[in-house]
C-alpha positions as CSV (number, residue, x, y, z in Angstrom):
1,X,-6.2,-10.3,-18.1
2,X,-3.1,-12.8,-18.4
3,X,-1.4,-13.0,-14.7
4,X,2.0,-11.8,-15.8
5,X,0.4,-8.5,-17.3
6,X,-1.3,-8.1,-14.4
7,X,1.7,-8.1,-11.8
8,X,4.0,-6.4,-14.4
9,X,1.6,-3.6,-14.6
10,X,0.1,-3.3,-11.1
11,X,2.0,0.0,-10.3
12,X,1.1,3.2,-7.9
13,X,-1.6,5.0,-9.5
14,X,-1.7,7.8,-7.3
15,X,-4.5,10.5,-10.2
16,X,-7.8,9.5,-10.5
17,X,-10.9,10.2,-12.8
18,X,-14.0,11.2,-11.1
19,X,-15.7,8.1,-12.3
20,X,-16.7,6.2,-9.4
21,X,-15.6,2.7,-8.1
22,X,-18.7,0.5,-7.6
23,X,-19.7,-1.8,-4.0
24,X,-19.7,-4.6,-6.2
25,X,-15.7,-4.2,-7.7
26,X,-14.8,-3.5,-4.1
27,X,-16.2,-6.6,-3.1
28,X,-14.6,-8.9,-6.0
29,X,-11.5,-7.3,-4.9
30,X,-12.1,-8.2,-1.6
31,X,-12.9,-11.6,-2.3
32,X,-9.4,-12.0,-4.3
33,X,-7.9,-10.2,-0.8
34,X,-9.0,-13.1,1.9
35,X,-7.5,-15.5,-0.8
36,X,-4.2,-14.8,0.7
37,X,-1.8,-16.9,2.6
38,X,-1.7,-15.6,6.2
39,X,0.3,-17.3,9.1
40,X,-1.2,-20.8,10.6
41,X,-4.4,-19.8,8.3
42,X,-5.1,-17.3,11.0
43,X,-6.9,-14.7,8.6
44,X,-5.7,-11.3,11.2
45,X,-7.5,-9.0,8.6
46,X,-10.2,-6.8,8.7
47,X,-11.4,-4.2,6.1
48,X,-12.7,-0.8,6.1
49,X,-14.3,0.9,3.0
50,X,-14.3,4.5,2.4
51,X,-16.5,6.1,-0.3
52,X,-18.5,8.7,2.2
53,X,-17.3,12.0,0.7
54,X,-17.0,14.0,4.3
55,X,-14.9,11.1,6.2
56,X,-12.4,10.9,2.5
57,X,-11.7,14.1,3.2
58,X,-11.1,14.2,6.4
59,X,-8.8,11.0,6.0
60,X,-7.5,13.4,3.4
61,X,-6.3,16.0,5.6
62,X,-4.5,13.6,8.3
63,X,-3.0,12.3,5.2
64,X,-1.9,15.6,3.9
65,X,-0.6,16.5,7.4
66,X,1.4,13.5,7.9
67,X,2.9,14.1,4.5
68,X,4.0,17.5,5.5
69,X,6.3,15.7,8.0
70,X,7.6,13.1,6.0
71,X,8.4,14.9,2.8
72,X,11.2,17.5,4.1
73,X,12.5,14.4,6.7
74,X,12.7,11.8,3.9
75,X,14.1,14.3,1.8
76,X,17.1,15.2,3.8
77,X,17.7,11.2,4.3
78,X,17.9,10.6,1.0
79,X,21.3,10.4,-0.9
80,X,21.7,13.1,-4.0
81,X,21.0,11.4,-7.5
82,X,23.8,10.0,-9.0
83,X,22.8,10.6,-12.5
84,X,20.6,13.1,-14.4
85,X,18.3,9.9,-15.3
86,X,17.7,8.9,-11.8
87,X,17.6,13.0,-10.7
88,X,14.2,13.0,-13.5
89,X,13.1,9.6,-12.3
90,X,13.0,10.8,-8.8
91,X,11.3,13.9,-9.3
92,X,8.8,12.5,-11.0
93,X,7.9,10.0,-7.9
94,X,7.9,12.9,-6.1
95,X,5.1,14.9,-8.2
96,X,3.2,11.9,-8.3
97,X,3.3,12.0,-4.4
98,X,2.9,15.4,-3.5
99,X,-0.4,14.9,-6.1
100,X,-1.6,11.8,-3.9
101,X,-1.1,13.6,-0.4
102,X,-2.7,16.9,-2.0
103,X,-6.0,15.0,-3.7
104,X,-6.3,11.3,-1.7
105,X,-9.5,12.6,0.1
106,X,-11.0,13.1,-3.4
107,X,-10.0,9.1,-4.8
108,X,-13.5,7.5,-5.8
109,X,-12.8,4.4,-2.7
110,X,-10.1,4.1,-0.6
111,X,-9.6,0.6,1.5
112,X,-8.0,0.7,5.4
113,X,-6.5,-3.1,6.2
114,X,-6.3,-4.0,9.8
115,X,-5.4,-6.1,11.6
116,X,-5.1,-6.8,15.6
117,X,-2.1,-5.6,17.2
118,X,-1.3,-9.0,18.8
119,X,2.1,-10.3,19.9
120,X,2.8,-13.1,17.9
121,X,6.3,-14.4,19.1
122,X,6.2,-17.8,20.4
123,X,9.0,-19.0,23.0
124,X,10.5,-22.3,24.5
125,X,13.1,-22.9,27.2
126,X,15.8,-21.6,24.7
127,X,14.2,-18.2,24.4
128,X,12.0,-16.2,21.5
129,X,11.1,-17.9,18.4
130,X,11.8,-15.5,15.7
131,X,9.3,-15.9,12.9
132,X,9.0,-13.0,11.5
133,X,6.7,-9.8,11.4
134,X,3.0,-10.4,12.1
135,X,2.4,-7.9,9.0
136,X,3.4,-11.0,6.7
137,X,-0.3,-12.2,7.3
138,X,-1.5,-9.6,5.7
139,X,0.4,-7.7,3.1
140,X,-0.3,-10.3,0.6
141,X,-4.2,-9.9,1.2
142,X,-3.6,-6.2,0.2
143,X,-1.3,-7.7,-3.0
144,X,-4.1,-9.6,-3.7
145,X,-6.3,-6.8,-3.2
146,X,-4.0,-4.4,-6.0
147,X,-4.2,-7.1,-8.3
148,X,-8.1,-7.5,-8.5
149,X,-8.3,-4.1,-8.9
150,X,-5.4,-4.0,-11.7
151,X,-8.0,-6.6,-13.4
152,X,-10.9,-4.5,-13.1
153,X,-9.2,-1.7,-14.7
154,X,-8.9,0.3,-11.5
155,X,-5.7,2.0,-10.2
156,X,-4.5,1.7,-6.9
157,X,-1.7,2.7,-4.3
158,X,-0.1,0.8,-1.2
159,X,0.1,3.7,1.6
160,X,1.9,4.0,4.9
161,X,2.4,7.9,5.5
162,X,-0.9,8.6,7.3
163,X,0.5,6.1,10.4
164,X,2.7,9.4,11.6
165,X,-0.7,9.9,12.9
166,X,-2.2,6.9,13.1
167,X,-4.3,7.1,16.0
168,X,-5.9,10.7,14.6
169,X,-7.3,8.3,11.8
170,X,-8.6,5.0,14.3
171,X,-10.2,7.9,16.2
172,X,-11.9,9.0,12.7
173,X,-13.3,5.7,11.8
174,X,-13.7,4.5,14.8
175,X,-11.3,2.0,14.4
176,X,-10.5,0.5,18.3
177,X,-6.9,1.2,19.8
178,X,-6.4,-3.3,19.6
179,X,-6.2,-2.7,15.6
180,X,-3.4,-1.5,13.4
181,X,-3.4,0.1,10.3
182,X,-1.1,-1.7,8.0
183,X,-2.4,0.0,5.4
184,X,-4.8,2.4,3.4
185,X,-5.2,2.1,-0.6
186,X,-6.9,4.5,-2.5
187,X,-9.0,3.2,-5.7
188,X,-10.1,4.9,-8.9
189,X,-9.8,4.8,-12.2
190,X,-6.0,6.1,-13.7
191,X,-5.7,9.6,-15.3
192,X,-3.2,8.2,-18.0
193,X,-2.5,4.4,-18.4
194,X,-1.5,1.9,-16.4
195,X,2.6,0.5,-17.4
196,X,5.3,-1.5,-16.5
197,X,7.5,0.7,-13.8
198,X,11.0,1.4,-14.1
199,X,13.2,-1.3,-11.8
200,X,16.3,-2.1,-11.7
201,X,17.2,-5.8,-13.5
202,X,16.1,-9.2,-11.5
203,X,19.6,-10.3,-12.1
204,X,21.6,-7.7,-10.0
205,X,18.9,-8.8,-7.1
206,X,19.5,-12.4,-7.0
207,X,21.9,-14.3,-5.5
208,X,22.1,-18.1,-6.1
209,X,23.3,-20.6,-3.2
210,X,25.3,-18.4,-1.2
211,X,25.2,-14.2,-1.2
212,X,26.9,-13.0,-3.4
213,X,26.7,-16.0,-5.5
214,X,25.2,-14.2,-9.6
215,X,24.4,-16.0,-12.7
């Protein structure tokens, strides 16, 4: 698959078929994951592979609970649509969501990234270097991760809900209290197709020289 496809098309793909995600594409995706750039070369990540039906569905339901808390609280954060288009777009996100919380446990794979919850601020005699989150040595593995998949013809979806209760789902996999969750992506193959998601322009993002600043 050409590169550019692949990142223009490497959306959430939150349905699955039942066909199921083989040790072998895990691994190739895996492979394209420790490719990433992480921080000094460090390499903080660790991963954890679930495909055991009982523990999916039990990572299921502390999904589904933590949903059940987020959804009413994000919705009464969230401003009202200002448009009928972006009312539509919105509740379609939403059904796509509500699908995912409802049938995660049920994905053919899913794919915990870890990584040790470390302190990483440097100081000197002027005080705290500020360099930036830790979590920038990993979320590109996972990136990496999507895109594999997105070659291999397999859906995925970058997740953060289930940390509302985090430390139910360490406890589950046995995951020790020194590791944090930055993420859990489920894998399958998409009900439907795989397309190029609705954003707004580049140009209304980008600044040149000084904020601001557009071409």
């Amino acid at each position: 698959m050409e590169l550019f496809e692949a990142i223009n098309t490497t959306r959430a793909i939150r349905r699955y078929t039942d066909e199921p995600v083989t040790d072998d594409e895990i691994m190739t995706c895996m492979r394209a994951a420790v490719q990433a750039p992480s921080g000094g070369n460090i390499q903080p990540w660790q991963f954890l592979v679930i495909t055991d039906p009982e523990v999916k569905r039990k990572v299921g339901e502390i999904y589904k609970r933590s949903w059940d808390r987020y959804a009413p609280a994000v919705a009464k954060a969230m401003p009202a649509p200002r448009t009928d288009e972006e009312r539509d777009a919105r509740d379609r996100t939403l059904r796509s969501a509500i699908y995912l919380a409802e049938n995660i446990g049920t994905a053919p794979a899913m794919v915990a990234f870890l990584m040790p919850n470390i302190r990483m601020t440097l100081s000197d005699e002027q005080g705290e270097l500020d360099t930036g989150t830790g979590h920038a040595s990993i979320l590109p593995a996972v990136q990496n991760f999507m895109l594999a998949a997105r070659g291999l013809g397999i859906g995925t979806a970058l997740t953060t809900v289930y940390r509302i209760y985090q430390d139910d789902l360490r406890e589950l996999l046995s995951i020790p209290e020194s590791f944090e969750v930055i993420a859990l992506v489920p894998m399958g193959r998409p009900k439907g197709k795989f397309g190029v998601a609705p954003r707004r322009p580049a140009e209304k993002s980008t600044h040149w020289n000084s904020f601001g600043n557009r071409r």
